[in-house]
C-alpha positions as YAML, in Angstrom:
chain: A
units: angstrom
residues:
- id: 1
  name: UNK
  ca: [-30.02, -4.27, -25.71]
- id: 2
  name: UNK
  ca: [-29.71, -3.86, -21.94]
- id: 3
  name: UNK
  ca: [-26.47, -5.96, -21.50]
- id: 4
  name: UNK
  ca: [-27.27, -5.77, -17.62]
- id: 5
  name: UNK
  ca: [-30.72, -6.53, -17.68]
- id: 6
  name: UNK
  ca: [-30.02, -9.59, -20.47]
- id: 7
  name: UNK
  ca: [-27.12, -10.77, -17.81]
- id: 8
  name: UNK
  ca: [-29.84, -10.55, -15.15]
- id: 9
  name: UNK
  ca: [-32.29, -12.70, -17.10]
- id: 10
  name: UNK
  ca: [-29.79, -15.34, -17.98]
- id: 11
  name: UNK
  ca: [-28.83, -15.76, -14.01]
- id: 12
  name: UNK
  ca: [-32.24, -16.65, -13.19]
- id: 13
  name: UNK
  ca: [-32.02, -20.10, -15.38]
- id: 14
  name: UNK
  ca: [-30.73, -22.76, -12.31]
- id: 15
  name: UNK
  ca: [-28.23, -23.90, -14.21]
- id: 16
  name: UNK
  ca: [-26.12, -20.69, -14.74]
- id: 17
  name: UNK
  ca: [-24.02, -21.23, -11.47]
- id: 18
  name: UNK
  ca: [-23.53, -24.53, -11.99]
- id: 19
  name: UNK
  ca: [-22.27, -23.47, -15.59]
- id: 20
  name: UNK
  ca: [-20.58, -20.22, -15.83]
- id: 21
  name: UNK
  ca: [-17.52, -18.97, -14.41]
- id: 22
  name: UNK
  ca: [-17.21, -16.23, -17.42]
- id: 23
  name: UNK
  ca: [-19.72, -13.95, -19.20]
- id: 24
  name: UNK
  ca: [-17.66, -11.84, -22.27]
- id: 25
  name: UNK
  ca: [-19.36, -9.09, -23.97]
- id: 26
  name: UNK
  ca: [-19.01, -7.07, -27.26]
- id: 27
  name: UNK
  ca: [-20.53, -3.77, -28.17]
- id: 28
  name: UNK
  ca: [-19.99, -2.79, -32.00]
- id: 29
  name: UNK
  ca: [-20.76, 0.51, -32.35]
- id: 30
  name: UNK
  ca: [-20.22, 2.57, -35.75]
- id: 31
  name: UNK
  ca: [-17.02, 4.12, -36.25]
- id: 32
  name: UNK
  ca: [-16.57, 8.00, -37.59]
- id: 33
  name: UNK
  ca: [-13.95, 6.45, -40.09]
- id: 34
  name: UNK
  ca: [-13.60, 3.74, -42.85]
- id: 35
  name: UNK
  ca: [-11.48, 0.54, -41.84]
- id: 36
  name: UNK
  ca: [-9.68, 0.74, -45.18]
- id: 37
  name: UNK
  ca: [-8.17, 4.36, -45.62]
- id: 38
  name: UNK
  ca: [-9.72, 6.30, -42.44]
- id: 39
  name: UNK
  ca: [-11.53, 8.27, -44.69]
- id: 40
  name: UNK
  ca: [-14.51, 9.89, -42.83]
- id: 41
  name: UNK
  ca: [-18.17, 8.20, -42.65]
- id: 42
  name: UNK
  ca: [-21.27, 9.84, -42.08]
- id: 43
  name: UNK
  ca: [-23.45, 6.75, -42.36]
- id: 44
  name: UNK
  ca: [-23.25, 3.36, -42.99]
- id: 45
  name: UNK
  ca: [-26.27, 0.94, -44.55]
- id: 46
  name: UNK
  ca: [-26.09, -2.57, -42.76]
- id: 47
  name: UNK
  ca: [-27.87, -5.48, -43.44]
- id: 48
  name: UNK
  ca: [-27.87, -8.25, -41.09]
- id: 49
  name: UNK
  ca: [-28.82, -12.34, -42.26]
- id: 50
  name: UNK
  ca: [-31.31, -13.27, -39.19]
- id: 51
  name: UNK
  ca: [-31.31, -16.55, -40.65]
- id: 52
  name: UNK
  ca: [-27.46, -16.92, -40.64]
- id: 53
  name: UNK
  ca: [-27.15, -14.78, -37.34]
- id: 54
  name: UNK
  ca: [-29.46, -17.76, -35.54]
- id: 55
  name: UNK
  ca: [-27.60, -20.79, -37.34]
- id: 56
  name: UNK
  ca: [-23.80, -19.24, -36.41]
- id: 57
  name: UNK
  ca: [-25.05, -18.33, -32.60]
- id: 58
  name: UNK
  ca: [-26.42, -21.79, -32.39]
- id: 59
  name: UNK
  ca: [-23.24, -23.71, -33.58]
- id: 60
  name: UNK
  ca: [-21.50, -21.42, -31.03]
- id: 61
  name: UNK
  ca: [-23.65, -22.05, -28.40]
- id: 62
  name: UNK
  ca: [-22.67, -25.92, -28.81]
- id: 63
  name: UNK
  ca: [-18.88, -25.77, -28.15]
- id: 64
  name: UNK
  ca: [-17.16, -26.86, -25.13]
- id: 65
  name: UNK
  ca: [-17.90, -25.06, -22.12]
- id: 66
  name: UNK
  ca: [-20.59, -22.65, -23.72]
- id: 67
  name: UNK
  ca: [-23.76, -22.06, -21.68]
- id: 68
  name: UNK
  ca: [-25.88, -19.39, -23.62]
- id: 69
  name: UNK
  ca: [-24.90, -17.11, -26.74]
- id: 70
  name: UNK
  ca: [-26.97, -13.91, -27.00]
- id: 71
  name: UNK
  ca: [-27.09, -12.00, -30.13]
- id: 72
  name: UNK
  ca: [-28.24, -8.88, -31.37]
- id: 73
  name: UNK
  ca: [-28.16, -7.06, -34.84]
- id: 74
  name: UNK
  ca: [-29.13, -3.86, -36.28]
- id: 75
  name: UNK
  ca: [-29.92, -3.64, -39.66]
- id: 76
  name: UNK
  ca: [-30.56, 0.25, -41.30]
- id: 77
  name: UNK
  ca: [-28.89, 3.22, -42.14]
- id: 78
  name: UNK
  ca: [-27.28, 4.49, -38.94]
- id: 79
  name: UNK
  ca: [-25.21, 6.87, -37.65]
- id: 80
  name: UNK
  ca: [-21.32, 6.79, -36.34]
- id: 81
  name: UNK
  ca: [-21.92, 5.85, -32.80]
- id: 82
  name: UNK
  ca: [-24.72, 4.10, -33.17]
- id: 83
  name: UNK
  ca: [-24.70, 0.34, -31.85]
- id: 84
  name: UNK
  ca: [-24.53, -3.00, -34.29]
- id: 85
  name: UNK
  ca: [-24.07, -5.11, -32.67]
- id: 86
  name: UNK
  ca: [-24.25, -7.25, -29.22]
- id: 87
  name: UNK
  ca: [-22.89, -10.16, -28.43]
- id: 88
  name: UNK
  ca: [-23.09, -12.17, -24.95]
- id: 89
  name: UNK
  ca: [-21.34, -15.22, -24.39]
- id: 90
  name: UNK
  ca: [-21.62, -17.27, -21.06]
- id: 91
  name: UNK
  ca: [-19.59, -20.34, -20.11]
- id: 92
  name: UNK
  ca: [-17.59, -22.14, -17.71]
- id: 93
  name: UNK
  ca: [-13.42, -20.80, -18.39]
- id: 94
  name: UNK
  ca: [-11.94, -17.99, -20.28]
- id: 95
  name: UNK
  ca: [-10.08, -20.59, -22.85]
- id: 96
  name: UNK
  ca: [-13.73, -22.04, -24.03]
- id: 97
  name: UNK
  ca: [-15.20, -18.57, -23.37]
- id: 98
  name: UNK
  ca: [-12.54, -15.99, -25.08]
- id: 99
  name: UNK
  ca: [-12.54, -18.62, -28.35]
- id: 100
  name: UNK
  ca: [-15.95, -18.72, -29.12]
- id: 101
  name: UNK
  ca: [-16.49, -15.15, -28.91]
- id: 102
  name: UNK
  ca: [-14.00, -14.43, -31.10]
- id: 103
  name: UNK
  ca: [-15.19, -16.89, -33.54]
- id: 104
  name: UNK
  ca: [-18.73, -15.82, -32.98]
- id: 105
  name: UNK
  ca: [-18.07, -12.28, -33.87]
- id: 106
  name: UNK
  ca: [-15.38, -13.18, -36.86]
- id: 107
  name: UNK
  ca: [-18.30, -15.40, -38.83]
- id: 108
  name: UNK
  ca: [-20.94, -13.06, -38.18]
- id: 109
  name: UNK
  ca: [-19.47, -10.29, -39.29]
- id: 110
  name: UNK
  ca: [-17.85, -12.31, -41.95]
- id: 111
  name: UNK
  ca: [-21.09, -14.33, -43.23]
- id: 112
  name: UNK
  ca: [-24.07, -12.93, -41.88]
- id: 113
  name: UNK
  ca: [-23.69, -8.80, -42.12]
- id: 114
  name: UNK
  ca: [-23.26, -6.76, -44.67]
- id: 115
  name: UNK
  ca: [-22.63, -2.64, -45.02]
- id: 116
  name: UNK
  ca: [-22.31, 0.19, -47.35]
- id: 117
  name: UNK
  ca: [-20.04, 3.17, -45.82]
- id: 118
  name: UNK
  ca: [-21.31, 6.31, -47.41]
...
C-alpha cells in the first residue's frame, strides 16, 4: 500500500473535511525475533481471513466519529521486514480515532490472521 497515495484518494470524497480532524496509521512489518522468547525468525507463514478482515473493518468503520477504515493484509511466507499489515483510520477526534484503531488492529490480529514463525 501507498499510505500517501490511499490518504490522497480518501481526501478527494467531499465529505472528508467536513469529517476528519485525525487520520492514524499502522504499518506491521515482520519482526527478526519471536514475541514469546526472542528467539530468531527467518520467516513467518501468515494467513489472513478476507472474510473476517471485511466484517471487523466494517463494524469499525461504524463507531462514533469514524469516517473510513482502510485495510490491508498479506497472506504468504515472508520475510523479517516485510510488511503485514496496513491499517488507516480516518475520523473526527483522537478519543474516537486512537480507540478504534486499537481495537481494529487487536481483533484482526486476534480473529482474522494467523502465522507460523519458522
Amino acid at each position: 500500500m501507498d499510505i500517501s497515495k490511499t490518504i490522497a484518494a480518501m481526501k478527494q470524497d467531499p465529505e472528508f473535511a467536513e469529517n476528519v480532524g485525525m487520520v492514524l496509521i499502522h504499518n506491521g512489518t515482520v519482526r527478526g525475533w519471536s514475541r514469546g522468547d526472542h528467539s530468531p525468525v527467518s520467516q513467518i507463514e501468515v494467513t489472513a481471513d478476507e472474510d473476517k478482515v471485511e466484517q471487523i473493518r466494517t463494524q469499525i468503520e461504524q463507531m462514533e466519529g469514524i469516517f473510513r477504515v482502510v485495510v490491508e493484509t498479506h497472506s504468504g511466507v515472508m520475510q523479517p521486514g516485510d510488511d503485514l499489515l496496513f491499517l488507516i483510520v480516518a475520523g473526527d477526534i483522537r478519543e474516537n480515532v486512537k480507540p478504534a484503531l486499537a481495537l481494529l488492529l487487536d481483533r484482526i490480529k486476534a480473529e482474522a490472521i494467523s502465522k507460523k514463525e519458522s
